[in-house]
C-alpha positions in Angstrom: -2.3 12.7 162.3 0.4 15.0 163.9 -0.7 17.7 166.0 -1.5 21.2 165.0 0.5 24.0 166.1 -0.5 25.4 169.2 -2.7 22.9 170.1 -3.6 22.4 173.8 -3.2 19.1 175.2 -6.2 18.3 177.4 -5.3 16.5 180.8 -8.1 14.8 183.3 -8.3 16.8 186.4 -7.8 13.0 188.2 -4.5 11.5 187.2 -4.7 9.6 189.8 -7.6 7.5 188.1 -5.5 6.3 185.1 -3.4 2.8 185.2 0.3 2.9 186.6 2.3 1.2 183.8 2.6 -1.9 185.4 -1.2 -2.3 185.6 -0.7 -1.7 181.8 1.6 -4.4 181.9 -0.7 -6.7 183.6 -4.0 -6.2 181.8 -2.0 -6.8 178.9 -0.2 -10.0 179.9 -4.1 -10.8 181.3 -5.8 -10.3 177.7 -3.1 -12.2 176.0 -2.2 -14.8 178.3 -5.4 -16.7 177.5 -5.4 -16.1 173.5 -1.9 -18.1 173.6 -2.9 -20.5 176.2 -6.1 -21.0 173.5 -3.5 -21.2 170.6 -1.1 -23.6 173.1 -3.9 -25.8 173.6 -5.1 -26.1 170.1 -2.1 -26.8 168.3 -0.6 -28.7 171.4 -4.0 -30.9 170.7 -3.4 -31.3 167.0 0.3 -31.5 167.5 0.0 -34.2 169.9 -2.6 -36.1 168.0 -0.9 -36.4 165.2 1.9 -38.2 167.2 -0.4 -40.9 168.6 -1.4 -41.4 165.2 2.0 -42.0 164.2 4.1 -42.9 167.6 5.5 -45.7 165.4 7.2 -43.5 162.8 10.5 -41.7 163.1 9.4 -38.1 164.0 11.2 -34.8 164.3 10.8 -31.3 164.8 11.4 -30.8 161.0 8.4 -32.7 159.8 5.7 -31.8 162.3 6.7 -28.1 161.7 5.9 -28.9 157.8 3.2 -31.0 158.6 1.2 -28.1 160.5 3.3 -24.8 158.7 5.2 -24.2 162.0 9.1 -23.5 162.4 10.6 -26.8 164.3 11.6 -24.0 167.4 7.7 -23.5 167.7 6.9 -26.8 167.3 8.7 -27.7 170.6 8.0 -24.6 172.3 4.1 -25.6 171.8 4.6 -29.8 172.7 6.6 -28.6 175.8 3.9 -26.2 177.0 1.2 -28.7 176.3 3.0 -31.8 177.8 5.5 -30.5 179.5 8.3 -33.2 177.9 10.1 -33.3 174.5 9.1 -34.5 171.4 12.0 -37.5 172.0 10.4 -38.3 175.7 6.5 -38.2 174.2 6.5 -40.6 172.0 8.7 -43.0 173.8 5.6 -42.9 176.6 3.4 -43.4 174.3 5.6 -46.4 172.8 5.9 -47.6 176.1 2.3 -47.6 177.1 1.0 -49.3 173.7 4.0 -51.8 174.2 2.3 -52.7 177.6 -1.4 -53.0 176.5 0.1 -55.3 174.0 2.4 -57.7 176.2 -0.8 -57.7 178.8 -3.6 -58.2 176.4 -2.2 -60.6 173.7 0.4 -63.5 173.0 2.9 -61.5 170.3 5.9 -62.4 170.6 7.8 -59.6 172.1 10.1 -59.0 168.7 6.7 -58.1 166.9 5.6 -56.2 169.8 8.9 -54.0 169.7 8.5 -53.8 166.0 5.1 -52.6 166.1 5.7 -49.7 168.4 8.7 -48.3 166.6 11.6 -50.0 167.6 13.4 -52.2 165.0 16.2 -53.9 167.6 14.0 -56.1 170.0 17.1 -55.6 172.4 16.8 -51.8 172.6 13.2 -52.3 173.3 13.6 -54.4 176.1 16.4 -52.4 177.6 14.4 -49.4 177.1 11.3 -51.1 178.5 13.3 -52.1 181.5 14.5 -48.8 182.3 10.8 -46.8 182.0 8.7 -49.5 183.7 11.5 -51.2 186.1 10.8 -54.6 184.7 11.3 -56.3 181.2 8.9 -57.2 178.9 10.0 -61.0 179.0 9.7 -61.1 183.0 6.0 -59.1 182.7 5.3 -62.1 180.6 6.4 -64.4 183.3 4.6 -63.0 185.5 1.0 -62.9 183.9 1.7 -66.2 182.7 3.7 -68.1 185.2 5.0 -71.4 184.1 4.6 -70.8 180.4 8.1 -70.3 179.0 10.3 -67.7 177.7 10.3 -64.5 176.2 9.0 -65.7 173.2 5.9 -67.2 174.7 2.8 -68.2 172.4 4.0 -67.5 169.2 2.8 -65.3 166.4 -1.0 -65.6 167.0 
């Protein structure tokens, strides 16, 4: 309500005892900083979740930000914060990583393998592989099983 006429304002005797405006400033960046930090970390989590669920798919911006009612701008604002990479660089880790478990752990042929983790051309995959983990998939092969043929190796089983 706006003041009276002739109304007195009332000062403390000790100035001196109230925050400079930049103390302001920091209590403020101090009680907020956490709250967005909290709201970073939770929709980071979900955020990135949802892209190990579905590192396989074609993902953008566009479609997480519907997925979780978030403006595409936010959406990587929030997945850079909470990963500190893109939304591009994210998944291909994630590719790459699952890609490995499967050339070390089973006898896929490497076409299925770059098919399962997202990647239609086997030949992108490999080249990609190469350049992430400094070796191809066919010569990992090699050399976990030495002596047992090409890139190809053990069929579909």
């Amino acid at each position: 309500s706006p003041l009276a006429a002739g109304t007195q304002l009332q000062f403390p005797a000790d100035l001196a005892s109230y925050p400079t405006e930049e103390q302001l400033a920091a209590q403020v960046a101090a009680h907020s900083g956490p709250g967005l930090e909290a709201e970073t970390g939770r929709n980071g989590g979900e955020i990135t979740a949802y892209i190990h669920a579905h590192y396989a798919e074609d993902l953008s911006y566009d479609q997480i930000g519907r997925r979780f009612h978030f403006h595409p701008n936010h959406v990587n604002r929030l997945l850079r914060a909470y990963t500190g990479c893109s939304l591009h660089q994210y998944q291909v880790d994630i590719r790459m990583k699952r890609a490995l478990e499967l050339l070390v752990n089973t006898r896929r042929p490497i076409s299925r393998i770059a098919e399962s983790v997202g990647y239609g051309d086997p030949g992108y995959f490999a080249r990609l592989f190469r350049q992430r983990m400094g070796y191809s998939p066919s010569q990992l092969r090699r050399y976990l099983r030495p002596g047992e043929g090409g890139p190809e190796e053990g069929g579909a089983r």
